[in-house]
C-alpha atoms as one frame of an Amber mdcrd trajectory, in Angstrom:
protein
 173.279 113.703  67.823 171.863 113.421  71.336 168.236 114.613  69.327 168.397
 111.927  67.085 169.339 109.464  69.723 165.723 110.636  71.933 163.785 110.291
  68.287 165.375 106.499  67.718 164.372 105.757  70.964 161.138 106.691  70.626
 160.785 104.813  67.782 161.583 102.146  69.346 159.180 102.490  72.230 156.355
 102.930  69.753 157.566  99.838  68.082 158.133  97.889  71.224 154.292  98.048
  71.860 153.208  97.480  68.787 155.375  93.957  68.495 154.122  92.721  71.516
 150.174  93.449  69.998 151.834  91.861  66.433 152.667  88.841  68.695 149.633
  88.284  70.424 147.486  88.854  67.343 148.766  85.756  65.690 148.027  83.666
  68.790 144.779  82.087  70.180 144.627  85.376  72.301 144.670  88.403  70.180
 144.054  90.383  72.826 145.907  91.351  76.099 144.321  92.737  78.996 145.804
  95.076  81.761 144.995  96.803  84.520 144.154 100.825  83.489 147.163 101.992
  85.440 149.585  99.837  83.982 148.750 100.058  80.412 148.520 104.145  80.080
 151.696 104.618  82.096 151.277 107.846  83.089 154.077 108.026  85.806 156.125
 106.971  82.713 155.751 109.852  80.094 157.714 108.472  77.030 155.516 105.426
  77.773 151.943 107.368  77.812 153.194 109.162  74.981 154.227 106.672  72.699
 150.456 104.577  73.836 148.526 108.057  73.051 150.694 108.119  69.495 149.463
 104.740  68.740 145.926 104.928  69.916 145.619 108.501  68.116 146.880 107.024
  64.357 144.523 104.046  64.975 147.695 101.532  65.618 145.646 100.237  68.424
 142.600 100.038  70.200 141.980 100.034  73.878 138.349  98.583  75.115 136.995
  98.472  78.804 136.765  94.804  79.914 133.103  94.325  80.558 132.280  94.133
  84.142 135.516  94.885  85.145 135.782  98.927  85.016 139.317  98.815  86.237
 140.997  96.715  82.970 141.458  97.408  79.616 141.818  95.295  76.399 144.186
  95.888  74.378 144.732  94.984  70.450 146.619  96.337  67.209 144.124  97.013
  64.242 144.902  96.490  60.414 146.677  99.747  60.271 149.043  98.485  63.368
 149.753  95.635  61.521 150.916  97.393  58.596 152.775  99.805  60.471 154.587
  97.002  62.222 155.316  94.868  58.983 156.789  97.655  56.931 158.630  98.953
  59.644 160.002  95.724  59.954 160.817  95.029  56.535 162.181  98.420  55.816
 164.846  98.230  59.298 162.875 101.343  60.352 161.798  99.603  63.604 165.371
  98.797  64.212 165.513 102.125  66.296 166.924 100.856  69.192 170.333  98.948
  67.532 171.191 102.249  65.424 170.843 104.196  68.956 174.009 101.668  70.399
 175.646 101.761  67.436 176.375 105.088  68.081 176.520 105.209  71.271 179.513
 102.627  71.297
């Protein structure tokens, strides 16, 4: 049980990330920009993971900001959206509510 619980919520990181991207994509700014630091997370390792996951399958893409070497822009490709949509659809992305319901 307490396996499944770590895999649900890693779902739900992933899918955390991606939704914010999903968000932004359908706005005037499809982008978002962050500072380096901030965006790979690496004093937070679920975090960096669950970025490197996403980058890795193609879920996302992370560009330097031109003449600024310190930020990094940040969008979800066609794949992401896909990912994110049929997750949705299907309740997989729901990782998070099926991780309280059993923890209640």
């Amino acid at each position: 049980m307490e396996r499944e619980i770590q895999i649900k919520q890693r779902i739900q990181e992933r899918y955390d990330i991606v939704e914010a991207l999903y968000s932004s994509w359908f706005t005037e700014n499809p982008t978002l920009v962050f500072p380096k630091e901030k965006f790979y997370q690496r004093e937070h390792i679920e975090k960096h993971r669950a970025i490197t996951y996403l980058l890795n399958k193609g879920y996302i893409v992370a560009n330097p900001v031109e003449n600024e070497p310190e930020m990094v822009e940040i969008s979800i490709t066609s794949d992401g959206i896909d990912f994110y949509e049929q997750g949705f659809l299907s309740g997989k992305g729901n990782g998070w509510s099926i991780v309280t319901e059993h923890s209640e």
